[in-house]
C-alpha positions in Angstrom: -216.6 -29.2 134.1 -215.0 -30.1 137.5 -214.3 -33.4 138.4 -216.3 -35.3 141.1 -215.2 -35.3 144.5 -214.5 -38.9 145.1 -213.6 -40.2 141.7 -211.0 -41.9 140.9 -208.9 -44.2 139.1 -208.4 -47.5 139.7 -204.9 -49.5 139.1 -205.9 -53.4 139.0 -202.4 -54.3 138.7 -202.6 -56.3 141.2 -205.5 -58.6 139.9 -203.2 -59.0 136.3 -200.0 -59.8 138.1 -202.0 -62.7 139.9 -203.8 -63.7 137.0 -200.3 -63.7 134.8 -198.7 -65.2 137.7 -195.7 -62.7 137.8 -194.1 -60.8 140.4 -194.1 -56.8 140.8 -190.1 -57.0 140.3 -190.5 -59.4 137.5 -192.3 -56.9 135.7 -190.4 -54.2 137.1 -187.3 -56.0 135.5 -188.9 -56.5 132.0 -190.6 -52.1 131.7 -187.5 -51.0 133.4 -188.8 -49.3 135.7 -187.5 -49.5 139.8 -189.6 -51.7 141.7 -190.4 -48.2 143.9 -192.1 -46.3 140.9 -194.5 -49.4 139.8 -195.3 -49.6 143.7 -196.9 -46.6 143.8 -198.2 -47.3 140.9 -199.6 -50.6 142.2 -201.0 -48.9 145.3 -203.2 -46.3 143.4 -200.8 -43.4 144.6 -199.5 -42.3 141.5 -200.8 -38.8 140.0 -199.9 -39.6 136.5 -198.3 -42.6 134.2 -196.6 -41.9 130.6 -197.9 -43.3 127.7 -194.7 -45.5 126.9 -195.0 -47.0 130.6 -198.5 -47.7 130.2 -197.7 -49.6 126.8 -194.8 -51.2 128.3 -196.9 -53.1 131.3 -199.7 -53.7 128.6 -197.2 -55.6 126.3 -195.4 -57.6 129.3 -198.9 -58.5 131.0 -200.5 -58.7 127.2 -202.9 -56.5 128.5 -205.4 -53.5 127.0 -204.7 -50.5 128.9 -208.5 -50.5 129.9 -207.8 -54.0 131.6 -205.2 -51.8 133.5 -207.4 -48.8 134.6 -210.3 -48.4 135.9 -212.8 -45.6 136.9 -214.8 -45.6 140.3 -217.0 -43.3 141.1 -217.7 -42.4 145.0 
C-alpha cells in the first residue's frame, strides 16, 4: 500500500529539549553526534535515523521514542 501524499513524520525535539531544558549541542555532546546531523534532525529534514541514535537521544532526554516521533497526516 502506498503511502499518503502528505504524511509525515514529526520530530518534537524541539518541545523535549525545552521541556529538559538542554541545548541541541548539549545533547549533541552527550549521543556523539555533530551538532549538523541532530539539526537536520531537529528540523524534520532527515530521511532516516538508526536505531542506536534514536536510543541514544531517548536515554539522554529519558524519553520513549514515541515521545520523540510523531505521525501527521495531511
Amino acid at each position: 500500500m502506498p503511502a499518503e501524499e502528505g504524511a509525515n513524520i514529526v520530530v518534537k525535539l524541539d518541545d523535549l529539549l525545552h521541556a529538559r531544558r538542554m541545548t541541541l549541542t548539549e545533547l549533541a555532546d552527550r549521543v556523539g553526534l555533530t551538532l549538523a546531523n541532530l539539526s537536520i534532525l531537529k528540523t524534520g529534514k532527515a530521511k532516516a535515523i538508526r536505531f542506536s541514535t534514536l536510543e541514544a537521544i531517548c536515554r539522554e532526554l529519558e524519553c520513549q521514542p514515541g515521545e520523540l516521533l510523531g505521525y501527521e497526516a495531511k
